[in-house]
C-alpha positions as CSV (number, residue, x, y, z in Angstrom):
1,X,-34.3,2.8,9.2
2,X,-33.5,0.9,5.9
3,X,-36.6,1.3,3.4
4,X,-37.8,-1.5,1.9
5,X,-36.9,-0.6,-1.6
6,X,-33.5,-0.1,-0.4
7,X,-33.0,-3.7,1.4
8,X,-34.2,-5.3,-1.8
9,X,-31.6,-3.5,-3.5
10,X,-28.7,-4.4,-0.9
11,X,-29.7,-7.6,-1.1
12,X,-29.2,-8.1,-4.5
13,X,-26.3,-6.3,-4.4
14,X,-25.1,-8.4,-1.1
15,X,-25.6,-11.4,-3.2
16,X,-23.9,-11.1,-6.3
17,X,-21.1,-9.3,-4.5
18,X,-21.1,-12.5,-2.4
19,X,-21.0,-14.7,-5.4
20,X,-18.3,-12.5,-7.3
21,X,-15.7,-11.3,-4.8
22,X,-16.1,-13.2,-2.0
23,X,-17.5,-10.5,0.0
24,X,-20.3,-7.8,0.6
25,X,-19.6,-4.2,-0.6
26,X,-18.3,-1.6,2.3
27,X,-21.2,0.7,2.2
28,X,-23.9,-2.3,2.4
29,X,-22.0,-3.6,5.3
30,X,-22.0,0.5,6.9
31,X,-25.9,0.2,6.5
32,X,-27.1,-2.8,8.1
33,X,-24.0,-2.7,10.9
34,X,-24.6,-0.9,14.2
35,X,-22.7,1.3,15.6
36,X,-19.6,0.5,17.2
37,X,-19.8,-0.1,21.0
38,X,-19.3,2.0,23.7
39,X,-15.5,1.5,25.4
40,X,-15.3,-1.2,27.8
41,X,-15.4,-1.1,31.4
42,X,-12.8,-1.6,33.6
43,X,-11.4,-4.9,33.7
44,X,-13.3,-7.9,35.3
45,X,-10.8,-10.1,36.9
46,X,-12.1,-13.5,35.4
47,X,-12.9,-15.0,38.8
48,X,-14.9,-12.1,39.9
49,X,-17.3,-12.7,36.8
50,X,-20.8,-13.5,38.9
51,X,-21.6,-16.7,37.7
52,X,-24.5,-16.0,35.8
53,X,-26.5,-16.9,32.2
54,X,-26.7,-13.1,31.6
55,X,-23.0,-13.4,30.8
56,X,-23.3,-15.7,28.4
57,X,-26.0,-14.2,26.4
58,X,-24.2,-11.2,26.6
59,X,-21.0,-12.5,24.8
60,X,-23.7,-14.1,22.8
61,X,-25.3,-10.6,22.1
62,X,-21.3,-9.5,21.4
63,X,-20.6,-12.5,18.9
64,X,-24.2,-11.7,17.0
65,X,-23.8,-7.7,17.0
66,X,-19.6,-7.7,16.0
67,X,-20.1,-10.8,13.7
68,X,-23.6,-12.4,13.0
69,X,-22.6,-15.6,14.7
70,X,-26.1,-16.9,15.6
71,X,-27.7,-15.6,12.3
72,X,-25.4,-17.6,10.6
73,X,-25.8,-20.6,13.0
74,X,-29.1,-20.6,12.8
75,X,-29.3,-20.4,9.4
76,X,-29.9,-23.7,7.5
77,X,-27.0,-23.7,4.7
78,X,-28.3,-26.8,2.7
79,X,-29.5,-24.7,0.2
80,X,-26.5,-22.3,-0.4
81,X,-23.4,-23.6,-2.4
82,X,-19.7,-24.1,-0.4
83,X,-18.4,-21.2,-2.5
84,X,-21.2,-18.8,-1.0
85,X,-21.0,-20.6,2.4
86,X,-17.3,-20.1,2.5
87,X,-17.3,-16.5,1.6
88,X,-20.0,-15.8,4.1
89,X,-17.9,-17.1,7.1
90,X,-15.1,-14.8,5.9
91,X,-17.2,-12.1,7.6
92,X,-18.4,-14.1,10.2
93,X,-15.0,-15.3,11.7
94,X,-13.7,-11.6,11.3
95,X,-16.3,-9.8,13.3
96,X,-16.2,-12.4,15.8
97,X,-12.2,-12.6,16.1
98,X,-12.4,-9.2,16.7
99,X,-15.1,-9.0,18.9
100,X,-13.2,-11.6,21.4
101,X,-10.2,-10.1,21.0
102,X,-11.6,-6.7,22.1
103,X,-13.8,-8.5,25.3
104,X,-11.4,-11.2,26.2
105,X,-7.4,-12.7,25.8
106,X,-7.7,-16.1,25.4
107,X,-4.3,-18.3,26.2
108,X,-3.2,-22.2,25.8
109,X,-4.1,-24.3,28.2
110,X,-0.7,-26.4,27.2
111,X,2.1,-24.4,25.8
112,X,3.6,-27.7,23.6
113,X,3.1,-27.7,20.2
114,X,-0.2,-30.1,19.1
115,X,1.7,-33.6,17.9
116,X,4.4,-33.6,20.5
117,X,4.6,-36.0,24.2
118,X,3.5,-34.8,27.1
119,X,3.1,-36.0,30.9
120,X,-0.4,-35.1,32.7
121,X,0.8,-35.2,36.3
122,X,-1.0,-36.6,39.2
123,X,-3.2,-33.6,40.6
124,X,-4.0,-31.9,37.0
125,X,-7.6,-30.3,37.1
126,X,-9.7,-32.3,34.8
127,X,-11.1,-28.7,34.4
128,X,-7.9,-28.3,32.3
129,X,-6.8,-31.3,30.5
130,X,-8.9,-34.4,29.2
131,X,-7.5,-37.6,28.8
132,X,-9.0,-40.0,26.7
133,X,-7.5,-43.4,25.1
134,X,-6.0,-46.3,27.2
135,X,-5.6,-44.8,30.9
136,X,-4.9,-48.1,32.7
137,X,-3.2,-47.3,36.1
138,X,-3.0,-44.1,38.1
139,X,-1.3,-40.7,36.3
140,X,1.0,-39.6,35.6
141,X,0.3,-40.1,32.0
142,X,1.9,-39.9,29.0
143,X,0.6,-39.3,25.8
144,X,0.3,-37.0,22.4
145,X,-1.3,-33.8,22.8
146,X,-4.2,-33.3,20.2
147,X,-5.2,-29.6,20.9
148,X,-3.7,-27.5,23.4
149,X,-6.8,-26.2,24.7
150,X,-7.9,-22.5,25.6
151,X,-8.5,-20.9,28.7
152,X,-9.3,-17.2,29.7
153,X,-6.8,-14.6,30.9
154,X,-8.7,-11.8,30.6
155,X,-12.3,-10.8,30.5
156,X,-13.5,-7.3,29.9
157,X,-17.1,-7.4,29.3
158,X,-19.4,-4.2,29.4
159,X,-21.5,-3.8,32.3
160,X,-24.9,-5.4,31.9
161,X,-28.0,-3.8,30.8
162,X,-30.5,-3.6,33.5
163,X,-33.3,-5.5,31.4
164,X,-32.9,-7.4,28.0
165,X,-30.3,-9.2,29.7
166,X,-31.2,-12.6,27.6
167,X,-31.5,-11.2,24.4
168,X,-29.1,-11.9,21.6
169,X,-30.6,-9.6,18.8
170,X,-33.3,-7.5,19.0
171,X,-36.2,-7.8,16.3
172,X,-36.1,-5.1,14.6
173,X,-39.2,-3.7,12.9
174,X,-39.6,-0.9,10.1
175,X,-42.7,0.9,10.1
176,X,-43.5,2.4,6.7
């Protein structure tokens, strides 16, 4: 456990760092992050994954432990300045690219480039593509594609805890 002295002093030190160089020192990060996780588990075909909200929380649990996603969602950022916003997601958007890449491959749904025609055929899972705009008639339709969309190809999740399945983050409490 951090003392308290200490995470007044890594604050400070987290803050001006932030302010600075547009990032937070190496050895206060090492402090405050866990430990990296275990290896992964076999491979989960993604239609074998049970259909479940532990799942979710758990990549929630990933995205918070790898990248302090939902502290930083959570957080309310009107008082903080773009400058110390922006260099705040920095570390954000790395742990959490990194943390999907590890658990999952993500793929187009589309492979066209974003600004070029395509044709949605008759049959195409809505699942997949969603078209919006003038759809007068049947499909096929025709029309410029504004994202390309993402889909999974691979999931490799850890297997689940047997309890504490629904929480994101732990408290975490320091006894003096």
């Amino acid at each position: 456990m951090i003392s308290h002295g200490k995470r007044w002093k890594y604050a400070f030190r987290a803050f001006f760092s932030l302010i600075f160089h547009g990032r937070i020192a190496d050895d206060i990060l090492a402090a405050f992050v866990p430990a990296a996780p275990a290896p992964a588990a076999a491979p989960v075909p993604v239609k074998a994954v049970p259909e479940t909200t532990d799942r979710a929380a758990q990549m929630l649990a990933i995205l918070q432990r790898d990248g302090r996603l939902v502290d930083f969602l959570m957080e309310d950022l009107t008082a903080y300045q773009d400058a110390q916003i922006g260099a705040a997601v920095r570390d954000v958007h790395r742990g959490c690219r990194e943390a999907l890449t590890r658990y999952a491959t993500l793929a187009p749904v589309l492979e066209e480039d974003e600004g070029s025609t395509v044709t949605i055929a008759t049959g195409t899972e809505p699942a997949r593509v969603k078209v919006v705009g003038n759809m007068a008639g049947a499909p096929p339709y025709r029309g410029v594609l504004r994202h390309r969309g993402w889909e999974a190809t691979r999931l490799e999740l850890p297997p689940l805890p047997a309890t504490g399945r629904t929480v994101i983050a732990p408290a975490e409490v320091e006894v003096a």
